[in-house]
Structures are given as structure tokens and as C-alpha cells.
C-alpha beads as a LAMMPS data file, in Angstrom:
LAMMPS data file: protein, C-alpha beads

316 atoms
315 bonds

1 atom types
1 bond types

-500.0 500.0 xlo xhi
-500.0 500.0 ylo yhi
-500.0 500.0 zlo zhi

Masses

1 110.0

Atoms # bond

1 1 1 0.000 0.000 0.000
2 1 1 1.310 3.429 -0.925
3 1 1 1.116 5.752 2.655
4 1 1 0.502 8.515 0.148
5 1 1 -0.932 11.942 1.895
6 1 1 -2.775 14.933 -0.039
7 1 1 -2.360 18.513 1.809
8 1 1 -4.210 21.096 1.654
9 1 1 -1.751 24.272 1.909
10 1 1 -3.160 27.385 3.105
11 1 1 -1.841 30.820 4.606
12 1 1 -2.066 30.765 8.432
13 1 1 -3.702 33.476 10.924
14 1 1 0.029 34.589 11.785
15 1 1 1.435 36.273 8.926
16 1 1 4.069 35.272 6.763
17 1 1 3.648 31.442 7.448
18 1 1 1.971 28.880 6.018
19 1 1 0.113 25.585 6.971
20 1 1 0.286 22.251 5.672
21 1 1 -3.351 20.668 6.495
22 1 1 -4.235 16.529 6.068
23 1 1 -7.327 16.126 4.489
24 1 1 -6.862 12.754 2.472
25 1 1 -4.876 9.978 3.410
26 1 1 -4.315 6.605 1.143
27 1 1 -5.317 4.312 4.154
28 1 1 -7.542 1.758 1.663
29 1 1 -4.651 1.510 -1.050
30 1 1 -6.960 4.287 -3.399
31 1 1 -3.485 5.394 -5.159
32 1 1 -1.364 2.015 -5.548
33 1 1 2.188 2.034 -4.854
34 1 1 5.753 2.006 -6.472
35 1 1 4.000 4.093 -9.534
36 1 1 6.745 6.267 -11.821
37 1 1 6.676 9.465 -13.982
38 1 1 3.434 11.480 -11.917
39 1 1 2.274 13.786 -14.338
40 1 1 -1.139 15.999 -13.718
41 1 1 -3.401 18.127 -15.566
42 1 1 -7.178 19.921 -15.360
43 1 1 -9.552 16.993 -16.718
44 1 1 -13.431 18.388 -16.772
45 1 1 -14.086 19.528 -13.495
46 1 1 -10.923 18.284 -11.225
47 1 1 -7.340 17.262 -11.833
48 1 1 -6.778 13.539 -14.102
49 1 1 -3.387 12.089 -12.081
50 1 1 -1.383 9.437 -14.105
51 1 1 1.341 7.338 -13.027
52 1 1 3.294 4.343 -14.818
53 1 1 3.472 1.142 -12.739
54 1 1 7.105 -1.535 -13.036
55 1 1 4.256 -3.266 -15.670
56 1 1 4.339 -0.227 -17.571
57 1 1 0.490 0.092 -17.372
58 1 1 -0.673 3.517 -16.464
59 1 1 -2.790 4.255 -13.190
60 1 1 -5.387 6.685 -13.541
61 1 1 -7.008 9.054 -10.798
62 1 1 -9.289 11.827 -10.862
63 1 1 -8.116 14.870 -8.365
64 1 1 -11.169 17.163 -6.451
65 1 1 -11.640 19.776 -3.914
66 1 1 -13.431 17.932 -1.458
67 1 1 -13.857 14.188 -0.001
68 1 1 -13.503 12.082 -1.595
69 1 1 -10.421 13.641 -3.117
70 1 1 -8.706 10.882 -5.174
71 1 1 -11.045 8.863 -7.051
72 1 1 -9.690 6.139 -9.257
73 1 1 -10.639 5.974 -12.802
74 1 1 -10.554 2.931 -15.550
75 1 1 -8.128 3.690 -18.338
76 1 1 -6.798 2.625 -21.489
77 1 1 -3.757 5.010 -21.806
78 1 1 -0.791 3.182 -23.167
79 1 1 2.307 4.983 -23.260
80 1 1 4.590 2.367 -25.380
81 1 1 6.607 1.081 -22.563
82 1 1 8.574 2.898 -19.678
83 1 1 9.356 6.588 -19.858
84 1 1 11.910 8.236 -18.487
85 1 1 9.953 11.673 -17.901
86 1 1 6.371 12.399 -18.617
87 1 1 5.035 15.872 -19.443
88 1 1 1.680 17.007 -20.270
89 1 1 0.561 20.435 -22.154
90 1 1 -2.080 21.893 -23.906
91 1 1 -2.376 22.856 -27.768
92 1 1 -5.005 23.994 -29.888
93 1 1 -7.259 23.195 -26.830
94 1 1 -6.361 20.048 -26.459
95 1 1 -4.672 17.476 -23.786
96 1 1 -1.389 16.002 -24.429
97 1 1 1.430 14.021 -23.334
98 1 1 5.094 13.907 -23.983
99 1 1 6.750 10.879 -22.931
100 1 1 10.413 10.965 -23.237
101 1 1 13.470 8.090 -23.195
102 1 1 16.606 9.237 -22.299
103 1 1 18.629 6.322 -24.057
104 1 1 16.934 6.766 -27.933
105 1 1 16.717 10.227 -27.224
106 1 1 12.476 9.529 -28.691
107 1 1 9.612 12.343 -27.591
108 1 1 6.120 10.714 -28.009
109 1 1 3.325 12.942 -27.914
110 1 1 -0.230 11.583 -27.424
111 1 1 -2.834 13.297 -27.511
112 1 1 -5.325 12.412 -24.554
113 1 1 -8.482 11.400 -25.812
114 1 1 -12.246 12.121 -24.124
115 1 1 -13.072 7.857 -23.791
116 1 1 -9.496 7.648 -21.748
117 1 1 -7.099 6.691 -24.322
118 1 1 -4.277 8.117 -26.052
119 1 1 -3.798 8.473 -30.109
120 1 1 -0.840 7.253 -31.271
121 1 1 2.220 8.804 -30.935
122 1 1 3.870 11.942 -33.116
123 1 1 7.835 10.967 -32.667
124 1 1 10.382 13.060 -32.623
125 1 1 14.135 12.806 -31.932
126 1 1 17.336 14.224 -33.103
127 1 1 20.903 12.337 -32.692
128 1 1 23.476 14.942 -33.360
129 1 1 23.829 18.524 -32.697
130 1 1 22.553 21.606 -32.414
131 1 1 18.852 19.721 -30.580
132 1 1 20.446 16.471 -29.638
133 1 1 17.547 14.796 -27.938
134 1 1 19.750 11.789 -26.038
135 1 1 20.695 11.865 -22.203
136 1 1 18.406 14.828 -21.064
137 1 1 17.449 14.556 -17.291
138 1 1 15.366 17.659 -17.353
139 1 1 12.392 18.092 -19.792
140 1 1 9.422 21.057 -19.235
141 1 1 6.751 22.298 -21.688
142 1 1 6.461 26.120 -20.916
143 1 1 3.916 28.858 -23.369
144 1 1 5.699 31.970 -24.641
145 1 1 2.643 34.029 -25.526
146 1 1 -0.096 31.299 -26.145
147 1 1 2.721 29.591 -28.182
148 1 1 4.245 25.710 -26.941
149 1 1 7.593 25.203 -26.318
150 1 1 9.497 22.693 -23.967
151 1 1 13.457 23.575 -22.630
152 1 1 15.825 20.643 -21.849
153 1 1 19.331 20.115 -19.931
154 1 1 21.596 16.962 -19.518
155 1 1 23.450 16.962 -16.197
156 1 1 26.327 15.289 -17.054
157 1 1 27.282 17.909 -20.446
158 1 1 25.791 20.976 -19.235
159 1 1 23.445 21.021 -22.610
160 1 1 20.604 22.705 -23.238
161 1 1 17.645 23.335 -25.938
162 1 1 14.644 24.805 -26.245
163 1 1 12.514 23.051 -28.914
164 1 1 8.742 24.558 -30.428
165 1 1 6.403 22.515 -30.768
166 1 1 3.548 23.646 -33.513
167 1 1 0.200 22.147 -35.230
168 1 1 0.472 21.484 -38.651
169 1 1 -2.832 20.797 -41.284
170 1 1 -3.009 17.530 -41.301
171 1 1 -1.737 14.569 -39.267
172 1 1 -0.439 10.852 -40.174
173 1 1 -3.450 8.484 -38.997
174 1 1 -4.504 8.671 -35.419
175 1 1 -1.167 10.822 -34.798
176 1 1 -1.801 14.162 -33.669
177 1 1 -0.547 16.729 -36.367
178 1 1 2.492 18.451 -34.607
179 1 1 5.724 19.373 -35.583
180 1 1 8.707 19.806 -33.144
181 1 1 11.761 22.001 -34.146
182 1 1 14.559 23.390 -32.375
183 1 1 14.988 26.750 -31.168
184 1 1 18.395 27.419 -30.030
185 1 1 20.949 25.430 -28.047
186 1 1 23.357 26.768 -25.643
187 1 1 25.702 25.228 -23.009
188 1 1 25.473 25.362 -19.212
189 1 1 27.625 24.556 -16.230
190 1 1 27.337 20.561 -15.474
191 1 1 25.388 19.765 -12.266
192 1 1 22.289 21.282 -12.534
193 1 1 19.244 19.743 -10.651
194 1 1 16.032 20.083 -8.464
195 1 1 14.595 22.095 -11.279
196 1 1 11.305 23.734 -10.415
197 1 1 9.482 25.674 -12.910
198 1 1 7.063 28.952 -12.131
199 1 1 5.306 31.986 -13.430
200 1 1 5.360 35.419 -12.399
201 1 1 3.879 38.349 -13.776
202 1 1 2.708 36.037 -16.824
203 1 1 6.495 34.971 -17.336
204 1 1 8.557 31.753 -17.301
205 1 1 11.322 31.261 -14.310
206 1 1 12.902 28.251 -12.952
207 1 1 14.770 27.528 -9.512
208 1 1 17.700 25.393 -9.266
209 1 1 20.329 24.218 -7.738
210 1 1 24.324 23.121 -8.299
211 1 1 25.793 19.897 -7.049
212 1 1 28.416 19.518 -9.233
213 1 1 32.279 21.478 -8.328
214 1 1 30.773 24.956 -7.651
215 1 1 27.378 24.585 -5.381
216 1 1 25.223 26.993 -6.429
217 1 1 21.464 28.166 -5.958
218 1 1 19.828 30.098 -8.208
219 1 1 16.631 31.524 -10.122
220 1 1 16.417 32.217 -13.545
221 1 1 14.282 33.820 -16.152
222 1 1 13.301 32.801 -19.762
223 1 1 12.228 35.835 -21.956
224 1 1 9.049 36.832 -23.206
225 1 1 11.549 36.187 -26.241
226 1 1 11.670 32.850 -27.194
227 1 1 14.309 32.965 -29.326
228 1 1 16.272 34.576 -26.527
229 1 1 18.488 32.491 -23.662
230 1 1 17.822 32.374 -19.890
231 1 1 19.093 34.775 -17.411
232 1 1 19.798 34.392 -14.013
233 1 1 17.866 36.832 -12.104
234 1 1 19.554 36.075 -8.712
235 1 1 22.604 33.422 -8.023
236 1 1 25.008 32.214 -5.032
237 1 1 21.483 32.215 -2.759
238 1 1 22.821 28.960 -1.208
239 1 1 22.593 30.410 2.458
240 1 1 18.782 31.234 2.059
241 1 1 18.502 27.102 1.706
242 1 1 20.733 25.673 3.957
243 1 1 20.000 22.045 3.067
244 1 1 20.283 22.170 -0.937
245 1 1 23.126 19.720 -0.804
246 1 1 21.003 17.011 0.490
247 1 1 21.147 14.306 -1.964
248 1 1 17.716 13.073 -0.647
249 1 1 16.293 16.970 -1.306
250 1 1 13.072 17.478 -3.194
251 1 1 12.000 20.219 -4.601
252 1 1 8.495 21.286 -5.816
253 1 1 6.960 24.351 -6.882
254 1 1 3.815 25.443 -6.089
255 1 1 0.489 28.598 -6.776
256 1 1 -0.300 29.641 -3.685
257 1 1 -2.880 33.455 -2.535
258 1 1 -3.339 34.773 -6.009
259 1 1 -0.560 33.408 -7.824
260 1 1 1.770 33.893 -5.440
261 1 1 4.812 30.836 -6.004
262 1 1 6.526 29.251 -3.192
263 1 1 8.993 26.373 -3.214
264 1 1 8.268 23.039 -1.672
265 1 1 11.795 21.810 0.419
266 1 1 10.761 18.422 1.722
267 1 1 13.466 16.142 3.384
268 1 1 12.333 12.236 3.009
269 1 1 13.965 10.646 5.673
270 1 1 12.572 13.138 8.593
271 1 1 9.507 14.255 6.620
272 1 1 10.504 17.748 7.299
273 1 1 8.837 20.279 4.422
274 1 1 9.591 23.816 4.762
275 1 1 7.900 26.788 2.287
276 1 1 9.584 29.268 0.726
277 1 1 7.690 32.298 -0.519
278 1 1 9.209 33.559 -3.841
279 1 1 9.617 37.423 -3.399
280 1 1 8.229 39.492 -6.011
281 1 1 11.273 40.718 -7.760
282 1 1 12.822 37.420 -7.738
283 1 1 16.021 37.947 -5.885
284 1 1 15.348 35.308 -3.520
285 1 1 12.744 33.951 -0.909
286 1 1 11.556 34.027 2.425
287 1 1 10.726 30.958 4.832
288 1 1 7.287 30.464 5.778
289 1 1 7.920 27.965 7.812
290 1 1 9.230 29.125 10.915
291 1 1 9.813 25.406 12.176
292 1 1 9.960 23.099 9.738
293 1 1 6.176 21.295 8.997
294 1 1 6.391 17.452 9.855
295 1 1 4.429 15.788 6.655
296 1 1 4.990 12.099 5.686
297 1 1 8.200 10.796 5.624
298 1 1 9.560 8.746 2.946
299 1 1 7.630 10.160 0.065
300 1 1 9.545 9.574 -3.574
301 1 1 7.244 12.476 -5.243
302 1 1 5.112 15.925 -4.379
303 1 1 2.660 16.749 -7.271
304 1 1 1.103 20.664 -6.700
305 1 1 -1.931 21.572 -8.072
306 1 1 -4.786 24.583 -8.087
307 1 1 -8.207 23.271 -7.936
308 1 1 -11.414 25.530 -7.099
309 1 1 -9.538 28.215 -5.860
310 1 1 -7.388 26.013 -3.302
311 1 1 -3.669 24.797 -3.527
312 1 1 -2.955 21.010 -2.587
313 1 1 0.549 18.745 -2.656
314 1 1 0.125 15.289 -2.633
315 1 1 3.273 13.764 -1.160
316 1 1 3.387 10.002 -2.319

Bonds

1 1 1 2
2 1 2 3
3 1 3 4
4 1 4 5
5 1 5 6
6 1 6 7
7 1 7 8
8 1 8 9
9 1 9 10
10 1 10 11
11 1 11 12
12 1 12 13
13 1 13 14
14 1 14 15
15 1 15 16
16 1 16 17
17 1 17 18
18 1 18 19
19 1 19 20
20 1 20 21
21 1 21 22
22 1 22 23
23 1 23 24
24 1 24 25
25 1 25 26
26 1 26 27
27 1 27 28
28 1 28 29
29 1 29 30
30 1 30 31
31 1 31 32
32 1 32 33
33 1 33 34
34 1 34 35
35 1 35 36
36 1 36 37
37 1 37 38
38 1 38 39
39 1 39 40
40 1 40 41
41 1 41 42
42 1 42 43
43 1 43 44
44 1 44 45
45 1 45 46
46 1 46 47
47 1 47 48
48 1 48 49
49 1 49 50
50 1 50 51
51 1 51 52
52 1 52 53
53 1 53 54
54 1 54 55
55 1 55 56
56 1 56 57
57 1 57 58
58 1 58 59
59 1 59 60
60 1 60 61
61 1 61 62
62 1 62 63
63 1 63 64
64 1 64 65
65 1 65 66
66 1 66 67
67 1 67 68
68 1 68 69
69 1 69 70
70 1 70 71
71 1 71 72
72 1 72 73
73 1 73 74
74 1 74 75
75 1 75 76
76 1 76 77
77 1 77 78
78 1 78 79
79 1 79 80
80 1 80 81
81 1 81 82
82 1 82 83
83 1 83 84
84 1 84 85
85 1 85 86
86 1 86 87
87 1 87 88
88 1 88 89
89 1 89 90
90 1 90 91
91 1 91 92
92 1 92 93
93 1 93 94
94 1 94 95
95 1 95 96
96 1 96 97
97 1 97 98
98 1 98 99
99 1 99 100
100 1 100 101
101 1 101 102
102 1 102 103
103 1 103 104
104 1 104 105
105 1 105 106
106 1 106 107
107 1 107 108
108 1 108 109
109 1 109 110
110 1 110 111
111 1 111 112
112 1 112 113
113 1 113 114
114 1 114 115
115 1 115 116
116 1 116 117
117 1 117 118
118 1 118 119
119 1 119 120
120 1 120 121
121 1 121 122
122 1 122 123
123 1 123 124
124 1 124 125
125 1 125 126
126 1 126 127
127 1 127 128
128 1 128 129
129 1 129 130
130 1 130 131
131 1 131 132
132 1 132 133
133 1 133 134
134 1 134 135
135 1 135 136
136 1 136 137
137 1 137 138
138 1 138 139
139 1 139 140
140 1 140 141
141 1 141 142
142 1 142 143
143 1 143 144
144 1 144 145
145 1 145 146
146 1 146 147
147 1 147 148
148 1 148 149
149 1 149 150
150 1 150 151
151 1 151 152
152 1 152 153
153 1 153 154
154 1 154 155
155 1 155 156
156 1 156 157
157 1 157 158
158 1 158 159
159 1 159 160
160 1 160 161
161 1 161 162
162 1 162 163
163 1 163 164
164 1 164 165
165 1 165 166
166 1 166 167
167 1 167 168
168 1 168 169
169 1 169 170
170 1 170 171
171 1 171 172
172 1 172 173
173 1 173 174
174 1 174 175
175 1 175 176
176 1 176 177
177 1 177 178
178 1 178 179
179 1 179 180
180 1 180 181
181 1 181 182
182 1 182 183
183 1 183 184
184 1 184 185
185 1 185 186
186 1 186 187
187 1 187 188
188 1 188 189
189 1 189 190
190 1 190 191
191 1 191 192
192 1 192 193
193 1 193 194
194 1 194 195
195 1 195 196
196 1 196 197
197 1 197 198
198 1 198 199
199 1 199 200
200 1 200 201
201 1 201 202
202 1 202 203
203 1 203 204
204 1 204 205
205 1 205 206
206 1 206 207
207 1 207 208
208 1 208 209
209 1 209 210
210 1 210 211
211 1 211 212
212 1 212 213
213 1 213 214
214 1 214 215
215 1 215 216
216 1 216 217
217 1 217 218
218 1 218 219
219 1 219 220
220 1 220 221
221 1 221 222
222 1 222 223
223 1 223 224
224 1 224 225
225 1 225 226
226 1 226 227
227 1 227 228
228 1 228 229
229 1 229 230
230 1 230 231
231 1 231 232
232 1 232 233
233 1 233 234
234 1 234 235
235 1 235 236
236 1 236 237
237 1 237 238
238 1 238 239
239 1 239 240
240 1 240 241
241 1 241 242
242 1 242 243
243 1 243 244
244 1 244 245
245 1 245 246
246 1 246 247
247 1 247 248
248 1 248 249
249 1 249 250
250 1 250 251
251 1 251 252
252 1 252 253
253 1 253 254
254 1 254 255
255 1 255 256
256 1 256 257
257 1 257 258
258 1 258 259
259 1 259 260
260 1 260 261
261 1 261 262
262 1 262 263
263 1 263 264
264 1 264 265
265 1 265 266
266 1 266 267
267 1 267 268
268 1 268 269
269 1 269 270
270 1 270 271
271 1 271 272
272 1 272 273
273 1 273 274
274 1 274 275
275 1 275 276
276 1 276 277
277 1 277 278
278 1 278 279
279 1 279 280
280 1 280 281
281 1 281 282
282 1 282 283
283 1 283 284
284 1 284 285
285 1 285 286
286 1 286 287
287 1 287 288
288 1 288 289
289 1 289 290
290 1 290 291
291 1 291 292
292 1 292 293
293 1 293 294
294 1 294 295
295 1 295 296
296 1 296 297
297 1 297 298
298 1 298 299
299 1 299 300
300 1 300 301
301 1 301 302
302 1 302 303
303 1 303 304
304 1 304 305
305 1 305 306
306 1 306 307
307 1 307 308
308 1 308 309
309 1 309 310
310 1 310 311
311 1 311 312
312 1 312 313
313 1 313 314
314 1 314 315
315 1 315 316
């Protein structure tokens, strides 16, 4: 049985902290365990939760705002065998997926269908350079003005893209008809990792953090520009998270009081989770959590999520 918890986070009466609230916990099995690749998205009126079991079947549940807040569903998504990360975004109105595999360097987007299935996949994948597609440890769809894109990095090189991703008129069969291309490619320091993606002011930033020769925390900003690199809006903020060396660290982002972001920092073996309020300008962030919040230890994955007005983080 997965000991899988759902939170409800909410500000608390004494200002500048925040509460982590139980209101669901997996104590009849609901979400089964040892599931891979959580990816979520808005499904009709609540949030549709996939996860890929060691079978490779996927596990579907539907996500509310009240009890009984994880429902499962009956599915027929087939993702073609294990992923290495799985992405979801919207185009044309529509629901998709993005499955990637590190070792063929592949991207399979599906597009989700209304019976609970997924078309068959649009592949895309590029062996040499600029857009090599192999190795990548880091995948995220992001929208520069109502357009799709997705940005990658590899660890180990330091490399990374930004690809578009486009509808073209028609498509081949039951494929959806996309086209991916990419955008630029540039090269970072190796090391990078505990991505967490966020908007502000309508704009794409991510937080991250260095574990390679130079430690380093950081936030940085992709333009309104796509065709323009990142830039790091504030760097060497590694005394403002005292634990981002932890090699058991997650790190989750999450919408929080009118779009405010905060950073989830959750420790696994104590359950510790402390919340980090982005500030407004983006040169850094203040604790909210004036002791650290004791949530469920041992948890491989947080998934964040908005639904009817409320913010929730479902540590599993």
C-alpha cells in the first residue's frame, strides 16, 4: 500500500507562514504504490493524475476539492513502454502528453483522448547537434505568448535546448498533427538539478540548484523572447537554503494566494517540508515555515496543483 498523503496548503492566521493541512490519506490503497513518472493536468471539473506502474500500465485518478479527493478511474492510456519523464501540455485546446526516453533520445506525444485513451504517438528525436535529444534529465513544456515550447538540460554535459512545438494541417493516422523544431541550443555549467518551474507576472522562471564542483542556488528567467536564452535573475542564494546539498532533497513548486509561487523543500527521511515564498522581484525567498512542517516521511514524489480556488501537494 502506498502511505501517500494529499495537503491542503493554506496561509495561516500569523502572517508570513503557512500551513500544511491533512485532508486525504491513502489508508484503503486508493493510489497504488511504487508508480513512476506522476504527471497531472485539469480533466473536466478536477485534476486527471497518471502514473506508470514496473508493468508499464498507467494508473489513472481523478483529483477534487473535497472528499472524496482521489477517485480512481478505468483507463486505457498506453504509453509504449517505460518513460523516463512524462510531461503534459495543452495545444489547440487540447490534452497532451510527452513521454520521453533518455537512451533513444524519442519524444512521443499523445494526444489524450475524451473515452481515456491516447492516439498514437507523433515521434520526434534528433541524434546529433545543435537539438540532440539523447541523455536529457530535465524536460518542461512552458507557453511563450499562447505559443508551446518545452526547454531541456543533460546533467552530465551541461546542454541545453529549447525546442517549439507547432500544429500542422493535417496529421499521419490517429497521430496528432504536430511538428517539433529546435529553437536554439546553448551550453550550461554541469550539475544542474532540483529544477522547479514557475510563473510570475505572466512569465517563465525556474529555480535550481548546483551539485556539481561549484554549489550553487539560483533563479532564472526565460524571456518573453523565445528565441532569446535564460538569465539568471539572482545566483550564489545557497545560504537562504541551507539544506540544498542534500542528496535526498526534493524540490516542488507550487500557486499559492493569487498566484503567489513558493517552493516546496521536503526532506524524506525526517519528513521535514519547509515553504519558501518567492519574493516578487525574484532575488530570492523568504521561509514560511518558521519550524519546519512534519508531513509524511519517505515520500519519492510531491505533485502541486490549483483546484477551485485552493492549492494542494500530494506527497506520495
Amino acid at each position: 500500500m502506498s502511505a501517500a498523503v494529499l495537503y491542503e496548503i493554506v496561509p495561516s492566521a500569523k502572517a508570513g507562514s503557512v500551513n500544511a493541512i491533512n485532508v486525504w490519506t491513502n489508508s484503503d490503497g486508493r493510489i497504488v504504490a511504487g508508480l513512476k513518472s506522476l504527471v497531472r493536468f485539469p480533466w473536466h471539473d478536477g485534476v486527471l493524475l497518471l502514473g506508470q506502474a514496473s508493468d508499464n500500465s498507467v494508473h489513472s485518478y481523478k483529483l477534487t476539492a473535497a472528499s472524496p479527493f482521489v477517485v480512481p478511474l478505468t483507463s486505457n492510456f498506453d504509453l509504449g513502454g517505460p518513460c523516463d519523464i512524462l510531461k503534459s501540455f495543452v495545444i489547440g485546446g487540447v490534452q497532451h502528453l510527452i513521454a520521453y526516453r533518455a537512451a533513444s533520445g524519442k519524444l512521443s506525444f499523445h494526444r489524450v483522448n475524451a473515452d481515456m485513451t491516447l492516439s498514437k504517438p507523433y515521434v520526434y528525436y534528433r541524434l546529433r547537434s545543435p537539438g540532440l535529444t539523447t541523455g536529457w534529465t530535465v524536460m518542461e513544456p512552458i507557453i511563450f505568448l499562447n505559443m508551446v515550447y518545452y526547454v531541456s538540460y543533460e546533467m552530465k554535459t551541461g546542454a541545453v535546448e529549447l525546442f517549439s512545438i507547432y500544429m500542422t494541417a493535417t496529421g499521419e493516422g490517429d497521430c496528432p498533427p504536430l511538428q517539433s523544431l529546435n529553437v536554439w541550443s546553448w551550453q550550461w555549467a554541469q550539475g544542474w538539478t532540483h529544477f522547479a518551474f514557475f510563473q510570475l507576472g505572466g512569465e517563465n522562471f525556474f529555480f535550481k540548484i548546483n551539485v556539481g564542483t561549484s554549489p550553487n542556488v539560483n533563479i532564472d528567467h526565460l524571456s518573453l523572447d523565445p528565441n532569446l536564452r535564460s538569465n539568471e535573475v539572482c545566483t550564489r542564494m545557497n545560504k537562504q537554503m541551507p539544506n540544498n546539498q542534500d542528496p535526498t532533497l526534493i524540490i516542488r513548486s507550487l500557486i499559492l494566494d493569487q498566484g503567489t509561487p513558493y517552493l516546496v523543500n521536503y526532506l524524506p527521511g525526517t519528513g521535514a517540508t519547509n515553504f519558501y515564498r518567492v519574493h516578487a522581484d525574484c532575488q530570492g525567498w523568504s521561509s514560511e515555515s518558521p519550524v519546519d512542517t512534519i508531513t509524511i516521511p519517505g515520500a519519492s514524489d510531491i505533485v502541486t496543483y490549483q483546484l477551485g480556488g485552493r492549492s494542494f501537494a500530494l506527497f506520495y
